[in-house]
C-alpha positions in Angstrom: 14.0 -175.1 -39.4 10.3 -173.9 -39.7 8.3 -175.8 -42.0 8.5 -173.1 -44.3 12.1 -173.7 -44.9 11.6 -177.1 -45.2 9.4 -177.1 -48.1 11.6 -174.9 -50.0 14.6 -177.3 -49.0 12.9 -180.2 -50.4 11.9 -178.2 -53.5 15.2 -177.0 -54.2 16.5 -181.4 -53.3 13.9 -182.5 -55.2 15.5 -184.7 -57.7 18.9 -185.7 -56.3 19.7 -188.8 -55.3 20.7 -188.6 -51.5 23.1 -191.3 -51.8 25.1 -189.4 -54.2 29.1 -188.7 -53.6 29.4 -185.4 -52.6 30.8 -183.4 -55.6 31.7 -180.0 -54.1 35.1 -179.0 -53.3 35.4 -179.3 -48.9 33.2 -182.1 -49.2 35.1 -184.0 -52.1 38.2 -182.8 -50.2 37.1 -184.7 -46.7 35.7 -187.7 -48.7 40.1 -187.7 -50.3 41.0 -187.7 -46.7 39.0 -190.0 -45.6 40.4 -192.5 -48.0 43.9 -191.7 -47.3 43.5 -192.4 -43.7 41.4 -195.9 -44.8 44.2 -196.9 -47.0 47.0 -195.8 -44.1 45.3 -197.9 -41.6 45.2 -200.8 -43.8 48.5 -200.7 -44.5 49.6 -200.7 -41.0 47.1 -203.0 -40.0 48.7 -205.7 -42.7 51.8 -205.6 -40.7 52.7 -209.2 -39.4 51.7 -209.9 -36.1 55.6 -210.1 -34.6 56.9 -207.0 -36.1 58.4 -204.4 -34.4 56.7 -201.1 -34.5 56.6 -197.6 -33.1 53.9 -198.3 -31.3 55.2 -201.1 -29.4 58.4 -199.6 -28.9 57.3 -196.6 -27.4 54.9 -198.9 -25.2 58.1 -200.9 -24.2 60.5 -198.5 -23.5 57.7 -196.0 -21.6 56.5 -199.2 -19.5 60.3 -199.8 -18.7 61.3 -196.1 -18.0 57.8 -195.9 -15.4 58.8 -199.6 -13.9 62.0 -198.5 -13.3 61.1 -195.3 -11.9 58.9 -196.7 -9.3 61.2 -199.8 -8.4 63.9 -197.2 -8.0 61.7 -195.3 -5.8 60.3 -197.9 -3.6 64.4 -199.5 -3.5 65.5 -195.6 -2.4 65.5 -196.0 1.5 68.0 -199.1 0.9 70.8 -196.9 -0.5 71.5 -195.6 -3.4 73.5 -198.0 -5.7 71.0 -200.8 -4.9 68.1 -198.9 -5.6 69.6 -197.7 -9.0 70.4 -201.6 -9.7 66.9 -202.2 -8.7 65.5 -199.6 -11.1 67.8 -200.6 -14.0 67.1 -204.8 -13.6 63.2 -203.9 -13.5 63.4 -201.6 -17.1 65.0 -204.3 -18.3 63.2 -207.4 -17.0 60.1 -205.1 -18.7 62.0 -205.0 -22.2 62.8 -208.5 -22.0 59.2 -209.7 -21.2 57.9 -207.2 -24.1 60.1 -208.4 -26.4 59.6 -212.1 -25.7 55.9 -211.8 -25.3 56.3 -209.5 -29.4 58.3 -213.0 -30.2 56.0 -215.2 -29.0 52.9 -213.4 -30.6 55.2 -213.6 -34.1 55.2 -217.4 -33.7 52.3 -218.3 -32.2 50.5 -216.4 -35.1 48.7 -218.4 -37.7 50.4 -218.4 -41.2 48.1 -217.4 -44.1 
């Protein structure tokens, strides 16, 4: 911006408050957003700390499906019914640890 431009900027700015809300449309539109997403997260964020949510299901069930994968993988050159009882007891030793360690968090929490 040449300083041209700039004087005519702070001509034109001269006597608004910079700290003012912005009042046209896209902006007052993004400032609405903004808000919505503030009052989503604190919403989910009030959630106690044992509950069971999306996010920790899809971490438990991924982390099992991937444990299992690779247990079942690294089990393969034993044959294939122990490898796939291999696979199956590791997913599930990873949902039971989740799970307990969710419980655990739920108890161990400090009551308001």
């Amino acid at each position: 911006m040449s300083r041209e431009e700039r004087r005519a900027y702070q001509r034109m700015a001269k006597k608004q408050d910079p700290y003012a809300l912005p009042s046209s449309g896209p902006a007052r539109a993004r400032q609405q957003q903004l808000e919505r997403r503030k009052a989503r997260r604190a919403a989910t964020a009030s959630t106690p700390p044992g509950a069971i949510s999306r996010r920790f299901l899809a971490w438990a069930l991924g982390g099992a499906a991937a444990g299992g994968l690779i247990a079942f993988s690294l089990a393969w050159p034993s044959g294939m019914p122990f490898a796939a009882y291999v696979g199956a007891g590791v997913a599930l030793g990873w949902v039971a640890v989740a799970f307990g360690m969710r419980a655990f968090a739920g108890r161990s929490a400090p009551r308001p």
